[in-house]
N, C-alpha and C positions, 0 to 999 in steps of 0.2 A: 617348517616354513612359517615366517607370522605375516599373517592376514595385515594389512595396513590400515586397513579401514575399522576393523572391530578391534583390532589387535585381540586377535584370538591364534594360538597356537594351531598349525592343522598337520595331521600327519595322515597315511594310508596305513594299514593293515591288511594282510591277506591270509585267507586261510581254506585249502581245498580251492571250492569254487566262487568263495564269496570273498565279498571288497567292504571294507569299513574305510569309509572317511571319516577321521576323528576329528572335531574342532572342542579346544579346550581355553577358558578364560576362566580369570580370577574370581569365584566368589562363594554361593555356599554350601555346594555341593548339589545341584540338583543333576542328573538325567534323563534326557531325552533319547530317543532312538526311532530315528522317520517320522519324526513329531507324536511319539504315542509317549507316554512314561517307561519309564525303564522297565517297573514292574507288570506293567501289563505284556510289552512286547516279549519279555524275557522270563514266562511263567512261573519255570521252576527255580529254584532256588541253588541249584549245579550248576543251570546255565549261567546265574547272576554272577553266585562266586567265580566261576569260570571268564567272565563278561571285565570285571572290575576288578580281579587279581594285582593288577599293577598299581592299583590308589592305593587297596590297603596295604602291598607290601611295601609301597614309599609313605607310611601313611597319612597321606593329602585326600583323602574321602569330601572334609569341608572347606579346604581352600577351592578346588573347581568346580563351575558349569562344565558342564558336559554335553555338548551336541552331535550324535552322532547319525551320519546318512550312510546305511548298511544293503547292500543287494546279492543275491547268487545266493547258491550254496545253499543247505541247510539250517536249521536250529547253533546245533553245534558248531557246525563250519563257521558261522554270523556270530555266533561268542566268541570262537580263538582271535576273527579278526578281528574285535573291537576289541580283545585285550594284545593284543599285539599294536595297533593303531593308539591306543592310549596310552603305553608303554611308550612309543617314540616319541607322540606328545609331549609326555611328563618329563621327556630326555631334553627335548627342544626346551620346557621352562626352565627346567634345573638340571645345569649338566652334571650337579653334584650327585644325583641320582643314581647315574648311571653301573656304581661298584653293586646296585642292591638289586636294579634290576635285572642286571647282567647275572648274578649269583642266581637270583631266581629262577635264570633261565626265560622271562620272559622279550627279550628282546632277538631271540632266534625263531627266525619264519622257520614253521613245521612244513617240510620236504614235500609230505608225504601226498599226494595226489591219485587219477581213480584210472589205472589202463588201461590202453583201448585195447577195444574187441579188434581183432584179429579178423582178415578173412578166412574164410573155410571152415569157421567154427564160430557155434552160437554167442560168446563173450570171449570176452580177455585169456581167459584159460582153459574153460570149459569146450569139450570137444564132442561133437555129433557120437551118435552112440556106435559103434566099431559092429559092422556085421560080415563074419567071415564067408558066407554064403549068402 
């Protein structure tokens, strides 16, 4: 979707239990994430790569800003979705994209989610301890 007003690309990402909104516009590559820098919100360096996978494998690193508003979820969970959300992004500026990120794998939302606990038993699987007498 483009923003009218800023003309900035915006897409969602999701991942587990967290939501990235992505907004992306032309210029020289900076990163923001809930108004903090990239590298502070995003300590390690797993999470970063993990975070910006979709710049460098289209690689657009210094053609965009980057604004991203991230909530839910973990560390991890808050990286898949901002690379999943930036990957749609970068699909929304250039549809020519789309063969590299699709190869990559990064344009398929991860399934994978946390189930629920069950009644009659302490979590999801885990079962009260069995006592025969």
């Amino acid at each position: 979707m483009i923003d009218s007003k800023t003309h900035e690309f915006v897409a969602t990402g999701r991942r587990k239990t967290a939501t990235a909104r992505v907004r992306i516009a032309t210029g020289s590559g900076k990163v923001t994430v809930n108004g903090r820098t990239f590298e502070t919100y995003f300590p390690t360096d797993a999470l970063r790569t993990l975070a910006l996978r979709p710049l460098a494998a289209t690689e657009a690193s210094a053609k965009y800003d980057v604004r991203v508003s991230v909530n839910g979820g973990g560390p991890i969970g808050q990286a898949g979705a901002v690379s999943l959300g930036l990957a749609r992004a970068l699909l929304e500026a250039d549809a020519n994209v789309k063969g590299t990120l699709r190869s990559e794998g990064l344009l398929t939302r991860d399934p994978r989610m946390r189930e629920r606990k069950k009644y009659g038993q302490p979590g999801a699987r885990k079962r009260f301890q069995f006592s025969k007498r």
